[in-house]
Chimera marker file (.cmm) of the C-alpha trace (Angstrom):
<marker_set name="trace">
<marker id="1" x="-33.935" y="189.522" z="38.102" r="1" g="1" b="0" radius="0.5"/>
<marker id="2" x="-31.278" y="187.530" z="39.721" r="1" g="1" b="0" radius="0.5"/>
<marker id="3" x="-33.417" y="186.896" z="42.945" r="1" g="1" b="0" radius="0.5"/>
<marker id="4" x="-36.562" y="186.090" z="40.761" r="1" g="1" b="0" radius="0.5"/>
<marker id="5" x="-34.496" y="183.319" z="38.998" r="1" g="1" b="0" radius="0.5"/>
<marker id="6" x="-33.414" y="182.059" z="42.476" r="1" g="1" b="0" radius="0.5"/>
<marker id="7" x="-36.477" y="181.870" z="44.223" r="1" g="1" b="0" radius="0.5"/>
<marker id="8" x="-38.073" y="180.152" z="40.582" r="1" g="1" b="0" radius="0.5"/>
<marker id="9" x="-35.308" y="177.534" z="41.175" r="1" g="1" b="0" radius="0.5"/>
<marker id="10" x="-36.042" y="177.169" z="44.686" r="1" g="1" b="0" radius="0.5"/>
<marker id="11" x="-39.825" y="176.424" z="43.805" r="1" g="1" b="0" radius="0.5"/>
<marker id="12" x="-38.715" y="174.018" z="41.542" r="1" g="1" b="0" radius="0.5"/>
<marker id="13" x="-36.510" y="171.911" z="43.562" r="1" g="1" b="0" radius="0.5"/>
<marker id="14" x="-39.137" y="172.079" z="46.048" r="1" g="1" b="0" radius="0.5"/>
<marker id="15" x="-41.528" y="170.396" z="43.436" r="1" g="1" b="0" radius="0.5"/>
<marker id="16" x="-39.088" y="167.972" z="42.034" r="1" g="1" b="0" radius="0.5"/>
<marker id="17" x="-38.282" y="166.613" z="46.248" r="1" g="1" b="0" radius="0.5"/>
<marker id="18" x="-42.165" y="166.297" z="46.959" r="1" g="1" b="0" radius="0.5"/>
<marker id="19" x="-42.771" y="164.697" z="43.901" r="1" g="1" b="0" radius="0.5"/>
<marker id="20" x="-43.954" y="160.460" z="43.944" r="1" g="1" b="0" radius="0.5"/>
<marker id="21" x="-40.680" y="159.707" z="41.827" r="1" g="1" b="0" radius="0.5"/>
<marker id="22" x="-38.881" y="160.074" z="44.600" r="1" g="1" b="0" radius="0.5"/>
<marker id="23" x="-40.826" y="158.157" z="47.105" r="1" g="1" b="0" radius="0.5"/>
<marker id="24" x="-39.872" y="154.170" z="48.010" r="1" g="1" b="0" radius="0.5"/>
<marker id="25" x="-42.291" y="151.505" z="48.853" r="1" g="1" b="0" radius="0.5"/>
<marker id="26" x="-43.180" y="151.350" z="51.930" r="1" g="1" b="0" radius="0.5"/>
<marker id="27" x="-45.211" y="148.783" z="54.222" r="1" g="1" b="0" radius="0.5"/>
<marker id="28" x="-48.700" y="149.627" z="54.593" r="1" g="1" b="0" radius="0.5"/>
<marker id="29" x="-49.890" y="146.600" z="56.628" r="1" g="1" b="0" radius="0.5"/>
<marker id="30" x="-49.456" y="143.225" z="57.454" r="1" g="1" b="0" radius="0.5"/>
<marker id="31" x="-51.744" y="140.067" z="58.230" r="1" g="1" b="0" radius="0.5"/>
<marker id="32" x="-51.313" y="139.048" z="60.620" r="1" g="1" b="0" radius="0.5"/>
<marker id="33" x="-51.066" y="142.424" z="62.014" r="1" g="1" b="0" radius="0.5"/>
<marker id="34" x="-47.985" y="143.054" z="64.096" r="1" g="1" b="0" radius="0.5"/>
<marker id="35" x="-47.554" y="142.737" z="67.207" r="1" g="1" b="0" radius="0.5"/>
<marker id="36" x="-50.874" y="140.579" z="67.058" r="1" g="1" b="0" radius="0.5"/>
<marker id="37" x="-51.768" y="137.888" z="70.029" r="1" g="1" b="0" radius="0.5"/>
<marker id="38" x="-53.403" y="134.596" z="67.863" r="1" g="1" b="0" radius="0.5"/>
<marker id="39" x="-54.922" y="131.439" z="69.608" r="1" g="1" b="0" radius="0.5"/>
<marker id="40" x="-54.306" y="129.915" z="66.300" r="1" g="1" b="0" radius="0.5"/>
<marker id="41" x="-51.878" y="129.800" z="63.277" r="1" g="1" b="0" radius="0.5"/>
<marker id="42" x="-52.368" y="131.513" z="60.738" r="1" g="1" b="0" radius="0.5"/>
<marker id="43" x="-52.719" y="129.571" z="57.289" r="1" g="1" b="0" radius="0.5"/>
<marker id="44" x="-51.091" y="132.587" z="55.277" r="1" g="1" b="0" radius="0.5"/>
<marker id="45" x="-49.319" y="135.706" z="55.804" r="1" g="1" b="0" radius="0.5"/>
<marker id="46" x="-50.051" y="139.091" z="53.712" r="1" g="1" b="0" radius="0.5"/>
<marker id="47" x="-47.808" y="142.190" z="53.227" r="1" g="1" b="0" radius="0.5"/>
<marker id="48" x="-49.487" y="145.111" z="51.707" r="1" g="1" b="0" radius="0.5"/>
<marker id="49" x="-46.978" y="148.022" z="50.012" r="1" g="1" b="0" radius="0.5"/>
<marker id="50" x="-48.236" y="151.390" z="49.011" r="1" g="1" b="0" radius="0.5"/>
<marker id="51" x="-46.473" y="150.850" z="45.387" r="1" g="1" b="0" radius="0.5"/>
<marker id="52" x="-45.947" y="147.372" z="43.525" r="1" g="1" b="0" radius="0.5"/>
<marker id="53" x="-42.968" y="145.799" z="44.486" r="1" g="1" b="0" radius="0.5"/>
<marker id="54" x="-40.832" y="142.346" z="44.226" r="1" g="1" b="0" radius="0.5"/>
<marker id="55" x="-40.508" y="140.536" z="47.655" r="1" g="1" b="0" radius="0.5"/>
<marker id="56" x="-36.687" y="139.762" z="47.752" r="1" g="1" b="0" radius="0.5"/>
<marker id="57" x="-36.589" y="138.109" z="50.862" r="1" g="1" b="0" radius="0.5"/>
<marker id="58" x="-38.733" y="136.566" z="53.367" r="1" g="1" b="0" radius="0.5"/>
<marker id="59" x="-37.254" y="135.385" z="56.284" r="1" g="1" b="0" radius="0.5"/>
<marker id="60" x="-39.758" y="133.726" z="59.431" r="1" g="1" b="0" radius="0.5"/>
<marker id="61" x="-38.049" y="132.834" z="62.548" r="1" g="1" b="0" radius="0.5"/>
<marker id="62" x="-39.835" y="131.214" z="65.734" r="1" g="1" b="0" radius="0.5"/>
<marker id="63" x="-38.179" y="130.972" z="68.907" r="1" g="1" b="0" radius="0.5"/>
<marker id="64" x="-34.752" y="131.545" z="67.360" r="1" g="1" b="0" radius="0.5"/>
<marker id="65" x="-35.792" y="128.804" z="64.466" r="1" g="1" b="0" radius="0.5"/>
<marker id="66" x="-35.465" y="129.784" z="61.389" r="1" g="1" b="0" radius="0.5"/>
<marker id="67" x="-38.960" y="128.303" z="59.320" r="1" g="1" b="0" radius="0.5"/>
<marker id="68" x="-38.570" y="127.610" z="55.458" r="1" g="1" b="0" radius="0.5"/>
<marker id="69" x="-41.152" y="129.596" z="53.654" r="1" g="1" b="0" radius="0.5"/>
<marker id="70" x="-41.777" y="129.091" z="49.464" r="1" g="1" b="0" radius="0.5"/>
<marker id="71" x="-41.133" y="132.702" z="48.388" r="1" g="1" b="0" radius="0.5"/>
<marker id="72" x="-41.890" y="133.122" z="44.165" r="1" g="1" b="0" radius="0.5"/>
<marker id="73" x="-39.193" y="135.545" z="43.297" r="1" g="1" b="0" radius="0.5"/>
<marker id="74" x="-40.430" y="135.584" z="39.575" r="1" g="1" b="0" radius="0.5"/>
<marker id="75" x="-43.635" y="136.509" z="40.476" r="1" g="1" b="0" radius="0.5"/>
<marker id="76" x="-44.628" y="140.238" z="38.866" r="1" g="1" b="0" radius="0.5"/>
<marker id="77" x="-44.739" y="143.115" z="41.359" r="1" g="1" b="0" radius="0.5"/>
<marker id="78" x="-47.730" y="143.678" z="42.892" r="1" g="1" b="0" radius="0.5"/>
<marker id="79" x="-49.725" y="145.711" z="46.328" r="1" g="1" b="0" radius="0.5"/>
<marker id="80" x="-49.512" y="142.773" z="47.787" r="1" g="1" b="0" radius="0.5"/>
<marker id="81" x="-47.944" y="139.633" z="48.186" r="1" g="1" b="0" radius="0.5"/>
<marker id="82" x="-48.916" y="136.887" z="50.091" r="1" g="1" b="0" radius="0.5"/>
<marker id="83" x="-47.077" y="133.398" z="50.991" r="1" g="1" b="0" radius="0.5"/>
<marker id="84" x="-48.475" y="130.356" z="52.367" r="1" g="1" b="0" radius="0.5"/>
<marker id="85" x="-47.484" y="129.302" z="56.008" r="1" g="1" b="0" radius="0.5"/>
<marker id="86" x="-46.474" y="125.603" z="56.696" r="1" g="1" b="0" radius="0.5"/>
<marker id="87" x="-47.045" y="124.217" z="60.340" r="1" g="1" b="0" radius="0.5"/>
<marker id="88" x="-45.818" y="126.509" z="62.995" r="1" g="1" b="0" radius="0.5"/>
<marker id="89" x="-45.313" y="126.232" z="66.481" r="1" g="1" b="0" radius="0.5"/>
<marker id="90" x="-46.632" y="128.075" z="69.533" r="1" g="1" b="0" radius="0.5"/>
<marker id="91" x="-44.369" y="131.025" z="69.862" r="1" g="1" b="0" radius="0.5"/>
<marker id="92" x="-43.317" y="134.132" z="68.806" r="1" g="1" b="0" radius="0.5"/>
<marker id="93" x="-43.015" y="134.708" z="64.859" r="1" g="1" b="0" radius="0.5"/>
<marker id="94" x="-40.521" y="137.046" z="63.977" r="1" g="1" b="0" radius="0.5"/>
<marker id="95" x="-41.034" y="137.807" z="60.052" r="1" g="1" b="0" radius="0.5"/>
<marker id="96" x="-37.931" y="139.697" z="57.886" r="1" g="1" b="0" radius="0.5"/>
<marker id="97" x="-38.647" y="141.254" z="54.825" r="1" g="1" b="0" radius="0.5"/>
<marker id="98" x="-36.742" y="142.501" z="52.006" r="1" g="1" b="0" radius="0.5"/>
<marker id="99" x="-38.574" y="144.216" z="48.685" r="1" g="1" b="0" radius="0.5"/>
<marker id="100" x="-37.402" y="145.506" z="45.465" r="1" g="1" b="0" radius="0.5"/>
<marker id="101" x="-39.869" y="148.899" z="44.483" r="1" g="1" b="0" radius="0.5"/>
<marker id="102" x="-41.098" y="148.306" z="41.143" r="1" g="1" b="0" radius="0.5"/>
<marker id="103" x="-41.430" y="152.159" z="40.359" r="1" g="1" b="0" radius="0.5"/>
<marker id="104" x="-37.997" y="153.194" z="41.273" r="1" g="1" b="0" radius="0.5"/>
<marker id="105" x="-35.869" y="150.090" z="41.747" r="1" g="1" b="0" radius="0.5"/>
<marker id="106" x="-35.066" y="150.754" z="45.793" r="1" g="1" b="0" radius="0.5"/>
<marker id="107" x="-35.183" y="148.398" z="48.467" r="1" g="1" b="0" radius="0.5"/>
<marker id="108" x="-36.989" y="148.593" z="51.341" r="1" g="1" b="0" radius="0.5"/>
<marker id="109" x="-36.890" y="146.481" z="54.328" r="1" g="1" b="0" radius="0.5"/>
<marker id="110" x="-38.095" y="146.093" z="57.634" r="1" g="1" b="0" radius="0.5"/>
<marker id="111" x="-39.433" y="143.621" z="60.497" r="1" g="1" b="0" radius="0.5"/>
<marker id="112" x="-42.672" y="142.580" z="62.617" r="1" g="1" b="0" radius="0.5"/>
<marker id="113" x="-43.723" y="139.506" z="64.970" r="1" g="1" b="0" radius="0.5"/>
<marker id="114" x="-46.753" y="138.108" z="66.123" r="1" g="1" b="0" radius="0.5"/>
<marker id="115" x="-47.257" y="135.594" z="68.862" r="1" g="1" b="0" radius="0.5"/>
<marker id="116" x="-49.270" y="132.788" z="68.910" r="1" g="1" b="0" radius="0.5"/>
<marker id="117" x="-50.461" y="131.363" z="71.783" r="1" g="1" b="0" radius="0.5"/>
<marker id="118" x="-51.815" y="128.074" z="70.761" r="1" g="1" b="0" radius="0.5"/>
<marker id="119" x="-52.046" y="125.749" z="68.203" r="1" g="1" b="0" radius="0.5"/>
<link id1="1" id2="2" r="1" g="1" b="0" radius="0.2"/>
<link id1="2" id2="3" r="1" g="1" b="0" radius="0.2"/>
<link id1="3" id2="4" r="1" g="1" b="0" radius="0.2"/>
<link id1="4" id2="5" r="1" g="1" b="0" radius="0.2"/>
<link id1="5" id2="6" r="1" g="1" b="0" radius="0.2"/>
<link id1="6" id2="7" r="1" g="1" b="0" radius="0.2"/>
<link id1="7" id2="8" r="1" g="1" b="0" radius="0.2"/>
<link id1="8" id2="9" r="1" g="1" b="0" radius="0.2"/>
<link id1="9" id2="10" r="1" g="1" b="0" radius="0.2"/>
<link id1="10" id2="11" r="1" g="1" b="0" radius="0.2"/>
<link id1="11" id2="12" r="1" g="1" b="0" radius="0.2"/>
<link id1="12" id2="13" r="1" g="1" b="0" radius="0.2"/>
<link id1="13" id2="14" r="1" g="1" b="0" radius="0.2"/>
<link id1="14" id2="15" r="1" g="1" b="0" radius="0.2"/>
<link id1="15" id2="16" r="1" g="1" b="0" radius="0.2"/>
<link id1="16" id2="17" r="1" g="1" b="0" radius="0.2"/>
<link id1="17" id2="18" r="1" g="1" b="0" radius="0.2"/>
<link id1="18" id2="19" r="1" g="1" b="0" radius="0.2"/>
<link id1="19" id2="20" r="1" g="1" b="0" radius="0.2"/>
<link id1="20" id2="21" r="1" g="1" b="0" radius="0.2"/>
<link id1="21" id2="22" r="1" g="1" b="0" radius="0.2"/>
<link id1="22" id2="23" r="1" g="1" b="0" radius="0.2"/>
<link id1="23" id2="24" r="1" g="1" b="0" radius="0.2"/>
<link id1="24" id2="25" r="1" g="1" b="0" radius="0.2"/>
<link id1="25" id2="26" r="1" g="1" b="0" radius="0.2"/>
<link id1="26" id2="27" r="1" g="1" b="0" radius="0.2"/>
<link id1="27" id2="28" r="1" g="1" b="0" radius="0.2"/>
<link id1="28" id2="29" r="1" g="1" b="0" radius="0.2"/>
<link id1="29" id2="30" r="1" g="1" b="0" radius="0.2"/>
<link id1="30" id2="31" r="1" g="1" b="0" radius="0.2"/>
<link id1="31" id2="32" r="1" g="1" b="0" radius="0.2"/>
<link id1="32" id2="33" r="1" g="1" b="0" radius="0.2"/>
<link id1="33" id2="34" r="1" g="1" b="0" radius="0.2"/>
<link id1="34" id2="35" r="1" g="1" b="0" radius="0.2"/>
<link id1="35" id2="36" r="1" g="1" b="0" radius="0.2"/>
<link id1="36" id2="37" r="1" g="1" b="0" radius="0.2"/>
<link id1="37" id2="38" r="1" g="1" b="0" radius="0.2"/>
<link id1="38" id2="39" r="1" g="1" b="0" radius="0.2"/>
<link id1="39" id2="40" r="1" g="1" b="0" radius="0.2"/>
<link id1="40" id2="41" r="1" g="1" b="0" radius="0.2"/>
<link id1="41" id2="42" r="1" g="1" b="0" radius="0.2"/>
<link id1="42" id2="43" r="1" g="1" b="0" radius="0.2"/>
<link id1="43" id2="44" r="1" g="1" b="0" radius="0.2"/>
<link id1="44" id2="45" r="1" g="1" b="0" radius="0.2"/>
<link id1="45" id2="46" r="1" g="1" b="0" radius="0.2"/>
<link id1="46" id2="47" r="1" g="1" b="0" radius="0.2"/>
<link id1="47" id2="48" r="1" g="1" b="0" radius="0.2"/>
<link id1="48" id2="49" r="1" g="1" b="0" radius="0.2"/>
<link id1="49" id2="50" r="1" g="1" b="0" radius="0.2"/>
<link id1="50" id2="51" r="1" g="1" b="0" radius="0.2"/>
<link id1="51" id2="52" r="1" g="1" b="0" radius="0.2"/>
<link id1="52" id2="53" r="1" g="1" b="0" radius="0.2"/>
<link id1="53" id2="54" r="1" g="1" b="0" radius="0.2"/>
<link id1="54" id2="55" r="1" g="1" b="0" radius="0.2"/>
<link id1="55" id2="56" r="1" g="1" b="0" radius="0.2"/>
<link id1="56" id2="57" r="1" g="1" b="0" radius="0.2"/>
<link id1="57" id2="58" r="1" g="1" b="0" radius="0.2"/>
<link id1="58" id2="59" r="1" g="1" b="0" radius="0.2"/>
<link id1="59" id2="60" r="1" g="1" b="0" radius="0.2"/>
<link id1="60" id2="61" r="1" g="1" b="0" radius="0.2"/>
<link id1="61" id2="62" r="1" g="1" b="0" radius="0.2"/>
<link id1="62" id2="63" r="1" g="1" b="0" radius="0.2"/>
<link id1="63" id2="64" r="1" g="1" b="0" radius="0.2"/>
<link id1="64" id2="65" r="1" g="1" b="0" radius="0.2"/>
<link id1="65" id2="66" r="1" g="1" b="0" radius="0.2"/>
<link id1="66" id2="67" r="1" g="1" b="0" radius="0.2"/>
<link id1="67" id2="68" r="1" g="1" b="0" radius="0.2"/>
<link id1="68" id2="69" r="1" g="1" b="0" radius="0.2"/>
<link id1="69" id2="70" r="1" g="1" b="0" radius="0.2"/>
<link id1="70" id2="71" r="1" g="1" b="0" radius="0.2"/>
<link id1="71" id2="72" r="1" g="1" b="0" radius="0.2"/>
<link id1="72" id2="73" r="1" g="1" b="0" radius="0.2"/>
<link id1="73" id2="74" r="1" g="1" b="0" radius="0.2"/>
<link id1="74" id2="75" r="1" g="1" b="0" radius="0.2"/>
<link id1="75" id2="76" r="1" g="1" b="0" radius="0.2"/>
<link id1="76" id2="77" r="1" g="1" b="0" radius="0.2"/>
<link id1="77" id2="78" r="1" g="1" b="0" radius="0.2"/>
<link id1="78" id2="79" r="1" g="1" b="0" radius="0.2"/>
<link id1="79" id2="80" r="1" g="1" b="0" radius="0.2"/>
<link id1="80" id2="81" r="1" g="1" b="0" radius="0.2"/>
<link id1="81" id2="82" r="1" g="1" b="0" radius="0.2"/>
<link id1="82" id2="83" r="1" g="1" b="0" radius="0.2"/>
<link id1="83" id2="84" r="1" g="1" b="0" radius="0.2"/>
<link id1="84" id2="85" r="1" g="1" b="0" radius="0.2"/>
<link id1="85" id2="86" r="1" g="1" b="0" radius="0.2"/>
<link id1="86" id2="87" r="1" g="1" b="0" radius="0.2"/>
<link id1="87" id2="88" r="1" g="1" b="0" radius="0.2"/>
<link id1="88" id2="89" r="1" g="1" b="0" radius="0.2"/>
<link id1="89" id2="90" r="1" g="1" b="0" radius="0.2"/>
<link id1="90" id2="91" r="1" g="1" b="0" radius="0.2"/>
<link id1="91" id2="92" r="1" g="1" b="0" radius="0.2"/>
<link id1="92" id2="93" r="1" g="1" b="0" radius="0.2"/>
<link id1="93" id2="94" r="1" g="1" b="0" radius="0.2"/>
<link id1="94" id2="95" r="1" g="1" b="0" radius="0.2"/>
<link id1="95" id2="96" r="1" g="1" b="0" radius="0.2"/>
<link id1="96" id2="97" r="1" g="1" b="0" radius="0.2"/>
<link id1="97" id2="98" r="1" g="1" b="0" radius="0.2"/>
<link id1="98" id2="99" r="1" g="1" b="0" radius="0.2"/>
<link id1="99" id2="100" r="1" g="1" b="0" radius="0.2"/>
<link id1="100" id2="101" r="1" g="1" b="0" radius="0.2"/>
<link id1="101" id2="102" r="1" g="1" b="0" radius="0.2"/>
<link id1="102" id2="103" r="1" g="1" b="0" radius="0.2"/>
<link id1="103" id2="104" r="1" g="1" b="0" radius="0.2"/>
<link id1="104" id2="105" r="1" g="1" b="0" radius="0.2"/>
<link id1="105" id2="106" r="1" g="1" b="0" radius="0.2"/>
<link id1="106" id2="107" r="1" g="1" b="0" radius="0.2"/>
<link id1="107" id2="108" r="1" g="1" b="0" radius="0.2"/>
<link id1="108" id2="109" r="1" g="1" b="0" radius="0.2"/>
<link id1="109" id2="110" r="1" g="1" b="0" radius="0.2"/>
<link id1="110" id2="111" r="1" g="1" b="0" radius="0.2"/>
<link id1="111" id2="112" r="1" g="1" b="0" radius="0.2"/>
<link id1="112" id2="113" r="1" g="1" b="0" radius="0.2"/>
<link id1="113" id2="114" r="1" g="1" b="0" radius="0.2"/>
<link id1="114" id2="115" r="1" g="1" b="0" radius="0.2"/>
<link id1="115" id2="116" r="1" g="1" b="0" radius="0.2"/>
<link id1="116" id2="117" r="1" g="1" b="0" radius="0.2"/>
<link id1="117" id2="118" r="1" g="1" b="0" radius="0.2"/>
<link id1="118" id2="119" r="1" g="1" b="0" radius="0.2"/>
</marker_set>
């Protein structure tokens, strides 16, 4: 009996640790894509999440430069969230992101760049 009720609760916990709940957002693509090569700017840039989430910060840097960017921090979470770009120059774009999971309140963040190679 006491080895049936052990492996129940292993079964269990092995449920509960696979489960969604316990997942965090994560970045499912970008546009531009990373790492992409563009002969022109882009007017916009996309991030898509695989659960709604708050973009916390937004940070785009171009040769060292940090470039302002409007971010709407009261905007509801959402798959995707995407901020116009203002002028940028030739260069590569290094974007940092930081996002607040609307399912289970975590933050995720990460980094890409693109280059573009003419204006």
């Amino acid at each position: 009996m006491m080895l049936k009720n052990a492996l129940l609760t292993l079964t269990a916990a092995a449920m509960m640790s696979s489960s969604p709940v316990f997942a965090h957002a994560r970045l499912q693509s970008t546009s531009p894509a990373a790492d992409a090569q563009l002969a022109a700017q882009p007017k916009s840039l996309t991030l898509k999440f695989n659960e709604k989430v708050q973009l916390a910060v937004l940070k785009l840097t171009v040769a060292g430069k940090e470039i302002p960017v409007a971010l709407d921090r009261g905007a509801a979470p959402a798959l995707q969230v995407t901020v116009a770009l203002p002028t940028l120059p030739a260069g590569k774009c290094e974007v940092q992101w930081s996002a607040l999971s609307a399912d289970d309140g975590h933050v995720t963040k990460g980094m890409f760049s693109f280059v573009i190679t003419g204006t």
